[in-house]
Phi, psi and omega in degrees: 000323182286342165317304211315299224295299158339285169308309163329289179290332142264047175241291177313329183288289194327290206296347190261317165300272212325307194299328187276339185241326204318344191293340186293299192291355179267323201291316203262358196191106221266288202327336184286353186294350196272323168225049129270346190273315181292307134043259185261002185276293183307319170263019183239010166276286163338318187254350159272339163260006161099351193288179171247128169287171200259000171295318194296318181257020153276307146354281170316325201269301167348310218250305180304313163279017164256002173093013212269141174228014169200192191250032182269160156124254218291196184303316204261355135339301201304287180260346175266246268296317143337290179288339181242352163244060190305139199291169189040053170274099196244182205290312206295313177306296174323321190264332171306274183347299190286336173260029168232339168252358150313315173272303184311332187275310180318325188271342160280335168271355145307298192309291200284355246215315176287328173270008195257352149291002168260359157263000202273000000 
C-alpha cells in the first residue's frame, strides 16, 4: 500500500505542475488545450474554494492501510511532500494560488487565441 500511496502522491505533484504551468505545453502542442483547460479550471477551483482534491484522502486512505501514520522517511516523503502539501498553507495562500493560475494560464491562452489568426 505505501508503494500505492507513493504513486498516488506523484501523480499529485505531475497534476499540481500540469495545472500551474501546463499553458506552457498548450504552446507547443495546441491539442493538449482540451486537457489542460479543464485542468486548470479543477485545480484552481480548489484551491478559491478551499476544497480538497480527491488524490489527497485517497492518499491518505493509503498511507493508513499501510500502517503509515506520517510522512516521514524515503525521497518522496522528504522532498515531494513539501511541495504539494506545503506548511503555512492558509486561506489567504490558497486564494493567491487559485488567481495566480488563473492569470498565468489565462495570459497564455490569451497570448494563443490572439496569434493563432497569425499562423492560419
Amino acid at each position: 500500500m505505501r508503494i500505492l500511496a507513493d504513486l498516488v502522491l506523484v501523480l499529485h505533484l505531475v497534476f499540481v505542475v500540469f495545472v500551474a504551468v501546463g499553458g506552457l505545453v498548450v504552446l507547443r502542442w495546441r491539442q493538449m488545450g482540451w486537457v489542460h483547460a479543464p485542468a486548470a479550471l479543477w485545480g484552481a477551483a480548489i484551491e478559491l474554494s478551499g476544497g480538497v482534491c480527491p488524490l489527497t484522502p485517497l492518499e491518505n486512505r493509503l498511507r493508513a492501510a499501510a500502517g503509515e501514520s506520517g510522512y516521514e522517511g524515503g525521497f518522496v516523503e522528504h522532498y515531494l511532500l513539501p511541495v504539494v502539501y506545503p506548511e503555512g498553507l492558509t486561506r489567504w495562500v490558497q486564494l493567491f494560488l487559485g488567481a495566480g493560475v488563473l492569470l498565468l494560464n489565462g495570459a497564455i491562452y490569451w497570448w494563443i487565441w490572439k496569434t493563432r489568426g497569425d499562423r492560419r
